[in-house]
C-alpha positions in Angstrom: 2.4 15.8 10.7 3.5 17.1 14.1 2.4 20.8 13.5 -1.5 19.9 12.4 -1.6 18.2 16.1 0.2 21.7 17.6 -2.6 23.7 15.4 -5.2 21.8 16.9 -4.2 22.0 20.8 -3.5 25.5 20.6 -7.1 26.1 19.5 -8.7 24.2 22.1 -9.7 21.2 19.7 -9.3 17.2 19.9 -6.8 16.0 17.5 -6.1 12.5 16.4 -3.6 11.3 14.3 -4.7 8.5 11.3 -1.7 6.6 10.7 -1.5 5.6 7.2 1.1 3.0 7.5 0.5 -0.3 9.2 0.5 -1.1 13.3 3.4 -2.5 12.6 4.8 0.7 10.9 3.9 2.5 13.7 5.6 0.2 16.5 8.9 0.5 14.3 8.6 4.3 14.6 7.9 4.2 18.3 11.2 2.3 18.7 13.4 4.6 16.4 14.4 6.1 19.6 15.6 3.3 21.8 17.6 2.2 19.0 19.6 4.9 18.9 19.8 4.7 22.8 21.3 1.4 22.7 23.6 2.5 20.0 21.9 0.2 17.3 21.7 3.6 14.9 23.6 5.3 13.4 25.5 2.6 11.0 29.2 2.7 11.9 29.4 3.2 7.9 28.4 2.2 4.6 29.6 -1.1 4.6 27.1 -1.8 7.7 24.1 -2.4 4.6 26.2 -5.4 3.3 28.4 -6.9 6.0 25.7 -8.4 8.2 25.1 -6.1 11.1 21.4 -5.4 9.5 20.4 -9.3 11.0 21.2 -8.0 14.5 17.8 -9.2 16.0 15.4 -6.9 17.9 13.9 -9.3 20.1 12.9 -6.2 22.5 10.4 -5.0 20.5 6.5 -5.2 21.4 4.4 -7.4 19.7 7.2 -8.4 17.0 9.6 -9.6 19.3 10.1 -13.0 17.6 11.0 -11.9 14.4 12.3 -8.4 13.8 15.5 -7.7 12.4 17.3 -4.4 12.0 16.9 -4.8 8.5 12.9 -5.0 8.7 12.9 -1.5 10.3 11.9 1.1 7.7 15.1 1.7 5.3 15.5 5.5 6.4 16.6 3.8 9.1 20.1 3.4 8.3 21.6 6.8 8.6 25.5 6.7 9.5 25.1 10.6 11.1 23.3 11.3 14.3 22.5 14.6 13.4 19.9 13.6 9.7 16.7 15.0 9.7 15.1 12.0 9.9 16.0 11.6 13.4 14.1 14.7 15.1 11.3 13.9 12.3 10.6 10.9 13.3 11.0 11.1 17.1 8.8 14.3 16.9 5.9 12.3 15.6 6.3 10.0 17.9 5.9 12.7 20.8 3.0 14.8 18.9 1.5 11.4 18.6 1.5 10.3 22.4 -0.2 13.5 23.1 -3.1 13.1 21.0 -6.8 12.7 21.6 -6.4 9.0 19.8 -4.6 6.9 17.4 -6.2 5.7 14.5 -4.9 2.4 12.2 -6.3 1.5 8.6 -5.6 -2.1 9.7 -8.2 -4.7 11.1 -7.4 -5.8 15.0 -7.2 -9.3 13.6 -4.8 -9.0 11.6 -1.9 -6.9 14.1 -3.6 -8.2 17.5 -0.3 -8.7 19.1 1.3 -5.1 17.8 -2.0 -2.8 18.5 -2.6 -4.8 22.1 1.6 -3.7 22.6 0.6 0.0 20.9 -2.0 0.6 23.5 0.5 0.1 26.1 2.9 2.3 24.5 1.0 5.1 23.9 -1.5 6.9 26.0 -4.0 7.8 24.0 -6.4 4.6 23.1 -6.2 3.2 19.6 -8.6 2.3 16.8 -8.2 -0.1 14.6 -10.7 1.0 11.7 -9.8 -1.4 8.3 -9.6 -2.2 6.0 -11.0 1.5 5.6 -12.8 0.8 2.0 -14.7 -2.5 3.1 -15.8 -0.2 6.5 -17.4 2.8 4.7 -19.2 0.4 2.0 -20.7 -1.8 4.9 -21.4 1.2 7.4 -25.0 1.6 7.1 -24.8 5.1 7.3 -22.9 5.6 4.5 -25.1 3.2 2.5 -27.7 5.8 3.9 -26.3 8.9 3.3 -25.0 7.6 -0.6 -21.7 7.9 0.7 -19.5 6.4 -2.0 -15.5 5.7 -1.3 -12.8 8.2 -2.4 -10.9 6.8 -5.6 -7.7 8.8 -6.0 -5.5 8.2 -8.3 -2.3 10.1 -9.6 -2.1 8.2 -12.4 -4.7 7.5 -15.3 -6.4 4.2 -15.1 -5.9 2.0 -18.2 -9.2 0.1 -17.6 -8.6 -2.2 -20.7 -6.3 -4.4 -18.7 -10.0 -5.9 -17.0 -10.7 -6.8 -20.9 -7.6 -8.6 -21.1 -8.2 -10.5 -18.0 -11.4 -11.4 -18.6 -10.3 -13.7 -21.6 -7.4 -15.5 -19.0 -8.1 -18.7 -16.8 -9.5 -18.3 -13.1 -6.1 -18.1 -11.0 -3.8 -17.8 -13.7 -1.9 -14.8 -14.0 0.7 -12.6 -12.2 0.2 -9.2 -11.3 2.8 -6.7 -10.5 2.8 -3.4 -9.4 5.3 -1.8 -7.2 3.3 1.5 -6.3 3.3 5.0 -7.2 6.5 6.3 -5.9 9.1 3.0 -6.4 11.9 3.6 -8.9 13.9 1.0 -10.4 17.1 0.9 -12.1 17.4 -0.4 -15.5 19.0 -3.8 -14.7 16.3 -4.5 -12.0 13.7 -3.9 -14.4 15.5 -6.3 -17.2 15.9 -9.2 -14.1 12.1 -9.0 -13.6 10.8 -8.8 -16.8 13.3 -11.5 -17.9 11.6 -13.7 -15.3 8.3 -12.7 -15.8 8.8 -13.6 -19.5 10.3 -17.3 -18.4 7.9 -18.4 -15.8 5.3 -19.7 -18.0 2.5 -17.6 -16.4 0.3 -14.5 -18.0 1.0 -11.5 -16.2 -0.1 -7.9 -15.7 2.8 -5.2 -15.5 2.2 -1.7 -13.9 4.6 0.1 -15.7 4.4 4.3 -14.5 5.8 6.1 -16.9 8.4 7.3 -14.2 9.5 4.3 -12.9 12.6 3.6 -14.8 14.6 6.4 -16.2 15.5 6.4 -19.7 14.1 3.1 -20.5 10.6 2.2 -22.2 8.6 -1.0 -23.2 10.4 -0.9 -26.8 13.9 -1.5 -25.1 13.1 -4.4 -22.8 14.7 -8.1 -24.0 13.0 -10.0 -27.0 11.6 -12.5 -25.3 9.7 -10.2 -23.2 7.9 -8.3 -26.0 7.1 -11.7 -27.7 5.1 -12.3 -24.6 3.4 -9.2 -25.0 2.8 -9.3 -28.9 0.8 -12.9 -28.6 -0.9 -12.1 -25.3 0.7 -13.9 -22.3 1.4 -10.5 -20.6 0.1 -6.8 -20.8 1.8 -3.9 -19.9 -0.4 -0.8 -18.6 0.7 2.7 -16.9 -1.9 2.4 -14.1 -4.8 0.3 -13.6 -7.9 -0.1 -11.1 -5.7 -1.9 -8.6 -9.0 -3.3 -6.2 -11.0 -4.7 -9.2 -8.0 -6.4 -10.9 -7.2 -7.8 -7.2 -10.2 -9.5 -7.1 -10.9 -10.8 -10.6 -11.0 -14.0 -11.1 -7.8 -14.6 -13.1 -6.0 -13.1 -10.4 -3.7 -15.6 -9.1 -0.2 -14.1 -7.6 0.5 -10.1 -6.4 4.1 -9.1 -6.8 4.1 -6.4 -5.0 6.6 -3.5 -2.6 4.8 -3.9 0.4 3.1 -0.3 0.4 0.5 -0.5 2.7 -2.3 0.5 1.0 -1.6 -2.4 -1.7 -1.0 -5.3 1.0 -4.3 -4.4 2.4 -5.9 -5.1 -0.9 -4.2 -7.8 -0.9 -5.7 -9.4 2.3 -8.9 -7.9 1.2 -9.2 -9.7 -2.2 -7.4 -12.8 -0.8 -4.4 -12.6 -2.8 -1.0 -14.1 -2.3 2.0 -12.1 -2.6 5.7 -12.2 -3.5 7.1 -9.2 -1.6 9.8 -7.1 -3.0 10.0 -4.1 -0.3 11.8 -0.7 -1.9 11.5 1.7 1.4 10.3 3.5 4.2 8.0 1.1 6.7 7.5 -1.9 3.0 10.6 -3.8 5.0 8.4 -4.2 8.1 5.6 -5.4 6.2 7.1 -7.8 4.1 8.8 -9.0 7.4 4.8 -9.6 8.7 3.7 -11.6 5.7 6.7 -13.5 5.9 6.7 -14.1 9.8 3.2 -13.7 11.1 0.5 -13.8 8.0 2.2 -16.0 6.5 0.5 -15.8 3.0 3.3 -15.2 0.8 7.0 -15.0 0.1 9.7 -12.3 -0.2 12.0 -11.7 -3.3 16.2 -11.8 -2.7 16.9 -8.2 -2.1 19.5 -8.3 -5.7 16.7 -9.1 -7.8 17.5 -12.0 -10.5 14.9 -13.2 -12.9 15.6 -16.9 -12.4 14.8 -16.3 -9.0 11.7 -14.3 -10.1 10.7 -17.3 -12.6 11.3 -20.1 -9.5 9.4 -18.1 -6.7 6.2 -17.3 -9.0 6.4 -20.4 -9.9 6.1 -22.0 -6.8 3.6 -19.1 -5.6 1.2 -20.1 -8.7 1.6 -24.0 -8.7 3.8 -25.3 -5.9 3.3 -27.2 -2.8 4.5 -23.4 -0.8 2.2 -21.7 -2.6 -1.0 -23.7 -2.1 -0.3 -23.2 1.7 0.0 -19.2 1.0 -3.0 -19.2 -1.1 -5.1 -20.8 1.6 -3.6 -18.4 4.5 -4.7 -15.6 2.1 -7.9 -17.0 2.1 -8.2 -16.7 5.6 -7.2 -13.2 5.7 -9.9 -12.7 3.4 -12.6 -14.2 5.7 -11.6 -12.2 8.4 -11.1 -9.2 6.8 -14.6 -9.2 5.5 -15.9 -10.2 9.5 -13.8 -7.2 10.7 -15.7 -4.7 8.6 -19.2 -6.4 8.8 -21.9 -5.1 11.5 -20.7 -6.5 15.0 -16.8 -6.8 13.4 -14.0 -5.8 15.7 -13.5 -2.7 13.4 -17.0 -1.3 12.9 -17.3 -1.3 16.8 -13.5 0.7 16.9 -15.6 3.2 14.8 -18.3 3.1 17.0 -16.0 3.3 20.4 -13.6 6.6 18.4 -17.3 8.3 17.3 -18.1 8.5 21.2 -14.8 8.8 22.9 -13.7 11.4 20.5 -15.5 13.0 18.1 -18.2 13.6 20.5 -16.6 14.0 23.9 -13.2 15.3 22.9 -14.4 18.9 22.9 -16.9 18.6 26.0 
């Protein structure tokens, strides 16, 4: 927010702006910009989201040059007026941001070297790459000093009984699928994806918000589905403890939007996704697991549930999937080296505590 970094100057204090999204969020904000300058945005029209023109490659882009699409730039994106909101929001940030004290990243250097080596080129102010943020506060031995314990914040009311219910499942054997806090879906999405959770063969865990599917309920979904339900092979919850059922055992598959927060737990717990991105920066980080992570695969846009049923399918018990589960793996390992003492993130922390926090105001 542009006007917290305005607040702070004209006060006389250092201000540095924690980036929530990803690195490679960030880059794709950065560039919002030039592509308007080289007439990229706005869409001619409507019929620019289905004719094509969103494959026009970005091979100009920093760090992401070898795979970006205009289609893996965050959806509000593809405005068809010059003059939408988004377009002095976004460029604003991206000015407040290049005068700030620092740049901080709930990523791991590891993970976006390329992007956060191209960021620090970008932008004046240095960068810190400080994730994943939860694994860095439990290992920092002054918070294990101090009895420091990490925020949980959750809009939504954890049904904890789907750990119960897990506990009783096969290591590696079920599907979980959540698409966030803020995804909506339409009725006939929802039908697709149940349909093909129902028909994989798998037992999975549904994150059903109350809110994310107007007018419809667990009562109206297909038969098949709620015979799934009624002799166990899947649960449906309104919210759950997202980290713990991550890394439990029977965890086997994430179907997930791409949120950051949730791909990060991802990597974290060593879990494989099947991306489904819904908005904002979700496209651009499906486009990384896809591209550079490489531990798991991406959903058809027009959701169909015997695509669904094939892709967890092969994600769960294919020859494709056994390669994702061991890149995930990998992520894992270097997740937890990034957070331990002497890991590239722990010594960001150590580098922003000095250069910022306590010469900023001198």
């Amino acid at each position: 927010m542009a006007f917290a970094a305005t607040a702070a100057r004209e006060a006389g204090v250092a201000d540095a702006l924690f980036f929530m999204a990803s690195a490679g969020g960030l880059m794709a904000h950065s560039k919002f910009e030039e592509l308007l300058r080289r007439g990229l945005l706005p869409l001619e029209d409507g019929s620019c989201l289905t004719n094509g023109y969103l494959d026009t490659p970005l091979d100009w882009v920093p760090g992401m040059q070898q795979h970006m699409r205009l289609r893996d730039m965050p959806t509000f994106y593809r405005i068809t007026d010059a003059n939408d909101t988004m377009v002095n929001e976004i460029i604003g940030q991206m000015k407040s941001a290049a005068g700030s004290k620092a740049i901080i990243l709930n990523t791991f250097y590891e993970l976006e070297s390329d992007v956060v080596d191209a960021l620090a080129i970008i932008f004046p102010p240095p960068v810190y790459t400080v994730g994943p943020l939860a694994q860095v506060i439990a290992s920092s031995s002054s918070a294990a000093n101090d009895g420091l314990d990490a925020m949980d914040i959750n809009i939504w009311q954890e049904d904890a009984r789907c750990l119960a219910w897990l506990d009783g499942k096969p290591d590696k054997s079920m599907v979980y699928v959540n698409f966030g806090s803020v995804a909506v879906m339409s009725a006939e999405q929802t039908r697709e994806f149940v349909l093909g959770l129902a028909m994989c063969g798998f037992p999975f865990l549904w994150v059903k918000r109350p809110d994310i599917v107007d007018g419809d309920d667990v009562a109206a979904l297909p038969e098949v589905f709620r015979d799934e339900l009624e002799r166990g092979g899947g649960l449906v919850v309104p919210w759950c403890p997202q980290p713990a059922v991550l890394k439990h055992a029977a965890a086997g598959l994430f179907v997930t939007h791409c949120g950051w927060n949730s791909l990060l737990e991802s990597v974290v717990a060593g879990l494989p996704v099947l991306a489904w991105p819904v908005f904002a920066e979700q496209t651009t980080n499906c486009r990384q697991v896809l591209e550079c992570w490489r531990n798991g695969m991406a959903l058809p846009e027009e959701v169909e549930s015997g695509a669904v049923s094939r892709l967890v399918k092969e994600m769960m018990a294919g020859e494709l999937g056994k390669e994702k589960r061991a890149k995930a793996a990998e992520w894992r390992a270097a997740a937890e080296a990034a957070a331990m003492d002497g890991g590239s993130s722990l010594r960001s922390v150590d580098r922003l505590v000095n250069d910022v926090l306590l010469l900023g105001n001198k």
